[in-house]
C-alpha positions in Angstrom: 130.6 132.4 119.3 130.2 134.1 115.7 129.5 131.3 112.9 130.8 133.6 110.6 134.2 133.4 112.3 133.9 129.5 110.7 132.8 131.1 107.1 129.3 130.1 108.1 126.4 132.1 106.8 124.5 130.9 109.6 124.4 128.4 112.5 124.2 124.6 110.6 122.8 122.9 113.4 120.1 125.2 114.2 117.1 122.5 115.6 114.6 124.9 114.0 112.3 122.9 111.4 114.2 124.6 108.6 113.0 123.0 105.6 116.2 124.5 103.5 118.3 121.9 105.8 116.2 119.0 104.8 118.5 115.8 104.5 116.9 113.5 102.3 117.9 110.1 103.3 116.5 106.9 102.4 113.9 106.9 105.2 113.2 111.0 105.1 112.5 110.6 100.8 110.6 107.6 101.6 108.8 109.3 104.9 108.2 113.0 102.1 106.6 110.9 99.6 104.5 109.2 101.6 103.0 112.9 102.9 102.7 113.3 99.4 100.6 110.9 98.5 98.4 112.0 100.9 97.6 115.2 99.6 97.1 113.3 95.9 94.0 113.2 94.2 94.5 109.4 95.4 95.1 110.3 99.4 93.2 108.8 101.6 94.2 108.3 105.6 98.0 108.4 106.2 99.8 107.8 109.2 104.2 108.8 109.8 105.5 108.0 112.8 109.1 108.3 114.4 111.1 108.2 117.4 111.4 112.0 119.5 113.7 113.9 117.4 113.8 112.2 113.6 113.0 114.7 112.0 109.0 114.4 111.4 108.3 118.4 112.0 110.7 119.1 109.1 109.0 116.8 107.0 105.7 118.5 107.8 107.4 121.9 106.5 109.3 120.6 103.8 105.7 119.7 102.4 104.0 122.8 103.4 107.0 124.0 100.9 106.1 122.0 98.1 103.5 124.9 97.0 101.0 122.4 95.8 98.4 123.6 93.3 94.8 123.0 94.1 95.9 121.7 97.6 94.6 123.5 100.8 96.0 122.5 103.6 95.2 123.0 107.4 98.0 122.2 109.7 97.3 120.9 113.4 100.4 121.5 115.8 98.7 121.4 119.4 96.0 118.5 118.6 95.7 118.0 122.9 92.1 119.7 122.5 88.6 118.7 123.0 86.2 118.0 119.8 84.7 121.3 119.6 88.0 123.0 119.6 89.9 120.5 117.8 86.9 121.2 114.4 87.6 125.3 115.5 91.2 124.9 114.6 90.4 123.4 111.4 87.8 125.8 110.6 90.1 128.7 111.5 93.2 127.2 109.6 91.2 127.0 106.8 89.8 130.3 106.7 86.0 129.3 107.4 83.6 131.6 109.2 81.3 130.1 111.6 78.6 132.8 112.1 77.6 131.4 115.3 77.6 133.3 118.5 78.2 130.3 120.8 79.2 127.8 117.9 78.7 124.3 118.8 80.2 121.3 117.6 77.5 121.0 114.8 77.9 124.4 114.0 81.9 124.1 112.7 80.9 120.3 111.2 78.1 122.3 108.9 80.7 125.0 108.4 83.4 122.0 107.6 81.2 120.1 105.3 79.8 123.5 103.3 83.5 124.2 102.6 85.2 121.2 101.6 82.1 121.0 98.7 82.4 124.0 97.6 86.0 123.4 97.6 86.0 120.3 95.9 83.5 121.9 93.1 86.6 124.0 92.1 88.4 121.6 91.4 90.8 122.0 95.0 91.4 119.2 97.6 92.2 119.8 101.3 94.3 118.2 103.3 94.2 118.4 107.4 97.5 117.3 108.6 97.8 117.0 112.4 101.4 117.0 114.2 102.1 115.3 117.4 99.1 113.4 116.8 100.1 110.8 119.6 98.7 113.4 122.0 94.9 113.1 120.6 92.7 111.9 122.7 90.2 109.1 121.7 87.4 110.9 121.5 89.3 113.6 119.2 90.5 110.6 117.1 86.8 109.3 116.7 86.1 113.1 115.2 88.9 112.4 112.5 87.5 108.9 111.9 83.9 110.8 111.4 85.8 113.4 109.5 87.2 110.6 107.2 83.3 110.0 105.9 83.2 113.8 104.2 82.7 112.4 100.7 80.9 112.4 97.3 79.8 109.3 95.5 83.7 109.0 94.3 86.1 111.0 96.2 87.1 111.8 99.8 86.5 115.4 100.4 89.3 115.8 103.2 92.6 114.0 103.2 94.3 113.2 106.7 97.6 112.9 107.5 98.5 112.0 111.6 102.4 112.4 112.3 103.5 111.5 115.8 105.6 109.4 117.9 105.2 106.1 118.4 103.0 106.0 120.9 100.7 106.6 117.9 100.6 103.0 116.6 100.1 101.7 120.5 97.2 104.6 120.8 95.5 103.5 117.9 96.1 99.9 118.1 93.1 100.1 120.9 90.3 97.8 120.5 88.3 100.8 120.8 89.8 102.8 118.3 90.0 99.9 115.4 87.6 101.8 113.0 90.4 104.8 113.0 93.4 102.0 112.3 91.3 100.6 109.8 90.8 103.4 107.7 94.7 103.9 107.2 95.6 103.2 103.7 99.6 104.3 104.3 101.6 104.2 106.8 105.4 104.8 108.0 107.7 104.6 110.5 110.7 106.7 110.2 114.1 105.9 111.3 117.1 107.0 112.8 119.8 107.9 110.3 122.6 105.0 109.9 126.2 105.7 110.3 126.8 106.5 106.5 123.8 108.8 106.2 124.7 110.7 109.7 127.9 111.5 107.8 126.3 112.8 104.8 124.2 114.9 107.1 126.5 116.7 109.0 128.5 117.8 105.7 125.1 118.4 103.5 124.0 120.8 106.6 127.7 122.5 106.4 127.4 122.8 102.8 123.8 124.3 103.4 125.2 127.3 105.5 128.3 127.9 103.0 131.0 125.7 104.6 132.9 123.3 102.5 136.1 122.1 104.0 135.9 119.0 106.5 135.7 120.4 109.6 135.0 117.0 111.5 137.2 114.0 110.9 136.2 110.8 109.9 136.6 109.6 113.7 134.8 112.4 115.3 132.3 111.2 112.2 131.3 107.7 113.3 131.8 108.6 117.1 128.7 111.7 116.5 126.7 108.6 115.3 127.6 106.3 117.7 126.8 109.1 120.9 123.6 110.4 119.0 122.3 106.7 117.5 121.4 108.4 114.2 119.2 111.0 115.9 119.0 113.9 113.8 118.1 116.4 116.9 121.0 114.9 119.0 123.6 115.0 116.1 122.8 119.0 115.5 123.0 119.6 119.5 126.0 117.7 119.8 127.3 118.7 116.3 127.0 122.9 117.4 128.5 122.3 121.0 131.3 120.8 118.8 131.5 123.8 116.9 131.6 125.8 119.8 134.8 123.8 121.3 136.9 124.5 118.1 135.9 128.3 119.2 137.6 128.1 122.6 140.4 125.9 122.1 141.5 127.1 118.7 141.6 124.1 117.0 141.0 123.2 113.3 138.9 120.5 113.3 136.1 118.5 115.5 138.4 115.4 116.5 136.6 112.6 118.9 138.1 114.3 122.1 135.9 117.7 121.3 133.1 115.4 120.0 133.4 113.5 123.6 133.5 116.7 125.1 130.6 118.3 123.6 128.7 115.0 124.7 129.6 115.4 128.1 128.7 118.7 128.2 125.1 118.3 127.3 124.5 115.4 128.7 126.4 115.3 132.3 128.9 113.7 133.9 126.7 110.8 135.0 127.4 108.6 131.6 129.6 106.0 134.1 132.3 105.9 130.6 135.2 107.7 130.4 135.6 108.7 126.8 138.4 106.4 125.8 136.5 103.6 126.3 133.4 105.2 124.8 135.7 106.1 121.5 137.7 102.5 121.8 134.1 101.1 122.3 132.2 102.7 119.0 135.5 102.4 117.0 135.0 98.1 117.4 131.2 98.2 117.0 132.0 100.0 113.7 134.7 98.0 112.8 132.3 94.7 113.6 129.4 96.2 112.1 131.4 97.1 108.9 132.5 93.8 108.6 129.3 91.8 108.7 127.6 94.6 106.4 130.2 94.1 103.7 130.0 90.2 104.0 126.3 90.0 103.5 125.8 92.8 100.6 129.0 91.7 98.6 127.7 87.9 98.6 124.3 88.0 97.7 123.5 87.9 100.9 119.9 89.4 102.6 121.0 92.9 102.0 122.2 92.5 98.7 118.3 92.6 97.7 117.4 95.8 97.1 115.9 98.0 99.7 112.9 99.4 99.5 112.3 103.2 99.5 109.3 105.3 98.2 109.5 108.7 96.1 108.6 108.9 92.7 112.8 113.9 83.0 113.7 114.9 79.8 112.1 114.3 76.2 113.3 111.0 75.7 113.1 111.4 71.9 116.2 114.3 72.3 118.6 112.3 74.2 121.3 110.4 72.6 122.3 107.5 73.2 125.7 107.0 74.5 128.2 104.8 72.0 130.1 102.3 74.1 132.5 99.3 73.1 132.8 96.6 75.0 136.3 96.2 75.9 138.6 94.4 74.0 140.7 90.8 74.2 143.8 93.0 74.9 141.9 95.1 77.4 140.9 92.2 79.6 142.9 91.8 82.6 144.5 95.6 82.2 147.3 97.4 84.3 144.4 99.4 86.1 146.7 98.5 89.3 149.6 100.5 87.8 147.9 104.2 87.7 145.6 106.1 90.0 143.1 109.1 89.5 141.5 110.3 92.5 142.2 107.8 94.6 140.2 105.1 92.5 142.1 102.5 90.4 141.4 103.2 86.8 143.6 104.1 83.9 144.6 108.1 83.6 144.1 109.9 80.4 147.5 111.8 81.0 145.9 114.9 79.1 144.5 115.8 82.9 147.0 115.4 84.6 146.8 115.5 88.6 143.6 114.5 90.8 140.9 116.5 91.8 139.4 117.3 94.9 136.4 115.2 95.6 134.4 118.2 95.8 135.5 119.3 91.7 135.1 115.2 91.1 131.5 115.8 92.2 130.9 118.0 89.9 132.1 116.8 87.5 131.0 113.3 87.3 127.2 114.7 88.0 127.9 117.4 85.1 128.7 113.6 83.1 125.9 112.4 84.5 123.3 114.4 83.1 124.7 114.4 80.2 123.9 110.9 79.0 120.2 111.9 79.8 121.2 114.7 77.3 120.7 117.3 79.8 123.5 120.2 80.5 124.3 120.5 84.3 125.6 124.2 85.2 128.7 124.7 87.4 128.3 124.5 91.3 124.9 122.2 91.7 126.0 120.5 95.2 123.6 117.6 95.0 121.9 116.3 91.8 118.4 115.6 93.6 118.0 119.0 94.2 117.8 119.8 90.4 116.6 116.3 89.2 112.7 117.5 89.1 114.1 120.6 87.7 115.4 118.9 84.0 111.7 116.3 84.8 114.2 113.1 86.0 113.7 111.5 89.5 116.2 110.9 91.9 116.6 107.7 94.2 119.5 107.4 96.8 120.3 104.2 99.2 122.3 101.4 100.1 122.2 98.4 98.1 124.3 95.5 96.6 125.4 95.6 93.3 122.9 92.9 92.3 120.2 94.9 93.1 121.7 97.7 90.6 122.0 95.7 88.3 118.0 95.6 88.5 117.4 98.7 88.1 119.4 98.5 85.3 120.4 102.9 85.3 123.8 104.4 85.1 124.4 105.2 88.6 127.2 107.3 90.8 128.7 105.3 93.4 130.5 106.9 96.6 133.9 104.8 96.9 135.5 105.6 100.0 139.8 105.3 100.1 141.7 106.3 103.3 139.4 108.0 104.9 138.4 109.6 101.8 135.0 109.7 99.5 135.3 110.0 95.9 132.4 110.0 93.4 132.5 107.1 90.4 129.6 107.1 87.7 129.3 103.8 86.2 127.8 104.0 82.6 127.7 100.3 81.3 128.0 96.8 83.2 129.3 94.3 80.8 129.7 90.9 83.2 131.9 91.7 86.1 133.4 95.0 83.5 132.5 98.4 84.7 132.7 101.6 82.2 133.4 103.8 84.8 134.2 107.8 84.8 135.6 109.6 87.7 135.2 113.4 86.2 138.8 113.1 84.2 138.6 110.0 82.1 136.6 107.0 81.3 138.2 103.3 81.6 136.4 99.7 81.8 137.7 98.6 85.3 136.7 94.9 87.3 133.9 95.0 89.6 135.7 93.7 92.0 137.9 96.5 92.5 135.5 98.4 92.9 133.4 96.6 95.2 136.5 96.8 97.4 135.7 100.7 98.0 132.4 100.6 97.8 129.9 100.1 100.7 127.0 100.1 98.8 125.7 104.1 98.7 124.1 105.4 95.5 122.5 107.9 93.7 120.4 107.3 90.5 118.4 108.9 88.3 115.7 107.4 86.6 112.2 108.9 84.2 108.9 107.7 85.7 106.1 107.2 83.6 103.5 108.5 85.7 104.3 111.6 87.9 103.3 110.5 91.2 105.3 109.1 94.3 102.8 105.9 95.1 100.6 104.2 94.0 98.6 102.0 96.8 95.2 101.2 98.6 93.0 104.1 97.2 94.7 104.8 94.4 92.3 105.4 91.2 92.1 106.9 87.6 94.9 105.6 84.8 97.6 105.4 87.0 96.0 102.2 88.7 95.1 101.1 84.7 98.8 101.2 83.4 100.0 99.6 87.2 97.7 96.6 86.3 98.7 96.4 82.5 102.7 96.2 83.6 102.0 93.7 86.5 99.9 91.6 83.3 103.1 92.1 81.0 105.2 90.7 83.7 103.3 87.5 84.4 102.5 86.9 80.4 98.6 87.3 80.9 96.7 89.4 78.8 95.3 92.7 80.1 92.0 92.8 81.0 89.9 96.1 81.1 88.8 97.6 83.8 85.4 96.7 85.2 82.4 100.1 85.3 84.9 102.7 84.5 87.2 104.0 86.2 89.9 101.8 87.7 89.9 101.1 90.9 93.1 99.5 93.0 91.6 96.6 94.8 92.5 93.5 96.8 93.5 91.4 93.6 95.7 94.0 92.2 97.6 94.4 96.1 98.4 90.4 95.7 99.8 90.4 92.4 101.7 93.5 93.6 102.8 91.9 96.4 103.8 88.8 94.6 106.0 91.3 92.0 107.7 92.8 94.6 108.6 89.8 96.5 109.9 87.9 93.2 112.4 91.0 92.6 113.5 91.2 96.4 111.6 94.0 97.2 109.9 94.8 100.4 106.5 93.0 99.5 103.9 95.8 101.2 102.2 96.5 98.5 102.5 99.9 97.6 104.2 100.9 94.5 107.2 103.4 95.0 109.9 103.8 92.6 111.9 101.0 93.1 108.8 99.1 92.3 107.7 101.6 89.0 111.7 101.3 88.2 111.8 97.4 87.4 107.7 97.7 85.9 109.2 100.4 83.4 112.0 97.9 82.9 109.5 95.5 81.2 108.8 98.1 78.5 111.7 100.8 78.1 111.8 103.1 75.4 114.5 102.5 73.4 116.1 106.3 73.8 116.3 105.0 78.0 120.1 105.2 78.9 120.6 102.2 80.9 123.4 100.3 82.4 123.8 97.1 79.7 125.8 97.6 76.8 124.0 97.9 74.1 120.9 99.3 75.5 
């Protein structure tokens, strides 16, 4: 099979670590910040895990792809080694010469410790990162633990990052091995993708090698997840055998059938389903599922709080602000029912006549969208996160109810799904239960009820931080810990108080009050601040040039 007989410019589920094909989902942005922030000038000890095939390798490339300045970084694959070999790889990684004809384990320390000063007198940091780290043995892990007490009077000298499977957490939850656990400041576990995001993968990964038609239907869609449980390895194998049956039987699309088929074919006969009752099966699970999702998030139910992610923009001073009027007496209670554009209720500007394609409404509407930030988006941009750092903005994506968007307070492009379709809708202002909305052709104020009837709660924002960094957490020091501590005073009404023998420090006190922010805006309460947290603290103080969702601000 040629890919280029599909228009591919190469094969899209390749299961190389290809960090061009990176997915960002809500766990991956959260899992890439989090590697981040360990190779900050704030680092410390930081620990991803994730299930066999989740995509923790591509994370480790994706960062190695970051071209970090003053950042060295020595990269462990094959950590199953003794001590002495284990400080040879570093060494060697690193670039450091040790002289010694029969180098001991002394030897490559001095070597280890002689570098990272002379490093850190330049002004550069280094960062060991170790993949597969569940296979180090305890006495290796007591070597990074020793490792972890390279350090001036104020600073770590080496950063650590451990990425592995599971088995990690059990490995270091040992009795033995507690003085490693302790010294974590960061951890995460990473996720299988959910039935939403594995759809978003396949196409962002057909997109990636120059396809842009459909080639799976929305069936074969929910049953990949359903086979593959979210697994990003599985859904590529599964995905390409898929590809490879529309090669030999001619066909125009992946259906369930081919999906079923490619399943079989990797995995063997031995399932014990026949795939009608695996299709009829995953059909009602999503159908169930769907059902229970959509009553929670819709009512102000448990996952109508927002979900917490971690990641971390133009001059505000040029941007203008957008002039909106809240809609009229005669407005309220509109024939939005009588017209369509796109598939969306909303009144039609009959100057564009005819919808678009959901790919040109794309564009469009993020073309719209970075306009109120009074930024110009060229044509053919695919995904607005990949250019958001590119015009200084930030981009956060998830699931969420509208409540907790209404938090954030940012205009925000919603994905509405109709007939098996997806359509993009950016919602500038939020007046009540009104909804300025724009779907690439027009604007009209439409009910948020409508819209919460094709909308399952995916997003995309974009939002200006204050302070360029993804966290801010145990270890964390300098003025980024200063202006976390003045916002978190501004938001109980206490005065700020300076911070004690100069620089500040993030300690114990500042973690509580944290913790007690977070939980009293439904956030996940752990602590750390990512940009959901830095989000609602730049909420308490907003310049006023901020385009934001109420009317009138």
């Amino acid at each position: 099979m040629k890919f280029s007989d599909f228009g591919f410019k190469e094969n899209p589920f390749s299961i190389t670590p290809d960090p061009r094909y990176l997915f960002l989902s809500r766990g991956h942005e959260e899992s890439l910040a989090h590697l981040l922030y360990g190779t900050g000038p704030n680092g410390g000890f930081v620990q991803l895990t994730g299930e066999v095939g989740t995509g923790k390798t591509m994370l480790v490339r994706s960062l190695l792809e970051q071209k970090l300045e003053d950042v060295d970084i020595a990269l462990i694959l094959n950590p199953r080694v003794s001590r002495r070999d284990f400080l040879a790889a570093i060494c060697e990684e690193l670039g450091i010469k040790v002289e010694a004809a029969h180098a001991m384990l002394k030897d490559y320390s001095d070597g280890l410790t002689r570098h990272l000063l002379q490093t850190y007198e330049q002004g550069r940091q280094t960062v060991l990162v170790v993949d597969e780290a569940q296979n180090l043995s305890p006495q290796v892990l007591e070597q990074v633990r020793l490792l972890t007490n390279l350090e001036t009077a104020r600073h770590k000298l080496l950063r650590i990052i451990l990425v592995g499977q599971p088995e990690l957490q059990q490995l270091l939850a040992r009795k033995d091995l507690r003085q490693v656990d302790q010294r974590i400041t960061a951890r995460y576990h990473l996720s299988p993708l959910s039935r939403t995001e594995t759809t978003r993968y396949i196409r962002h990964r057909l997109a990636v090698a120059g396809m842009q038609d459909d080639l799976f239907t929305p069936a074969a869609l929910n049953l990949v997840h359903l086979l593959t449980q979210g697994v990003p390895r599985m859904i590529n194998t599964v995905c390409e055998r898929s590809l490879l049956a529309i090669f030999t039987t001619g066909s125009k699309q992946v259906t369930p059938a081919l999906v079923w088929r490619a399943f079989r074919e990797i995995r063997g006969h031995h399932e014990g389903l026949r795939p009608g009752r695996w299709i009829l099966a995953g059909l009602f699970v999503a159908a169930i599922g769907s059902a229970v999702w959509y009553g929670l998030s819709h009512d102000g139910g448990p996952t109508a709080q927002v979900l917490s992610t971690r990641q971390d923009s133009p001059d505000l001073s040029l941007i203008e602000r957008p002039v909106v009027q809240k809609p009229s007496q005669t407005d309220q209670g509109s024939g939005i029912d009588k017209l369509k554009i796109n598939g969306l209720h909303a009144k039609v500007d009959l100057e564009h006549p005819g919808p678009m394609s959901p790919e040109q409404a794309l564009a469009k509407v993020q073309q719209h969208y970075f306009s109120i930030w009074g930024k110009q988006l060229g044509p053919g941009v695919k995904n607005v996160c990949m250019r958001a750092r590119e015009y200084e903005l930030r981009c956060l994506q998830g699931v969420v109810g509208w409540e907790g968007l209404e938090r954030l307070n940012r205009p925000v492009i919603l994905m509405l799904k109709e007939s098996d379709t997806e359509y993009p809708l950016l919602v500038k202002k939020a007046d009540g239960d009104r909804l300025l909305v724009d779907d690439g052709q027009a604007e009209a104020w439409v009910s948020l009820e409508e819209i919460k009837a094709l909308w399952q709660g995916d997003f995309t924002m974009l939002w200006r931080p204050t302070l360029d960094i993804p966290l801010l957490g145990p270890g964390s020091t300098g003025e980024a810990v200063t202006w976390l501590r003045e916002r978190l005073a501004l938001a109980d009404g206490e005065p700020v108080a300076a911070a004690i023998g100069g620089e500040d420090q993030f300690d114990d006190n500042l973690q509580q009050r944290l913790q007690r922010f977070q939980r009293a805006n439904g956030l996940n309460a752990d602590g750390i601040a990512g940009p959901w947290t830095m989000i609602l603290l730049n909420n308490l103080q907003l310049p006023p040039e901020t385009p934001t969702l109420e009317v009138g601000g």
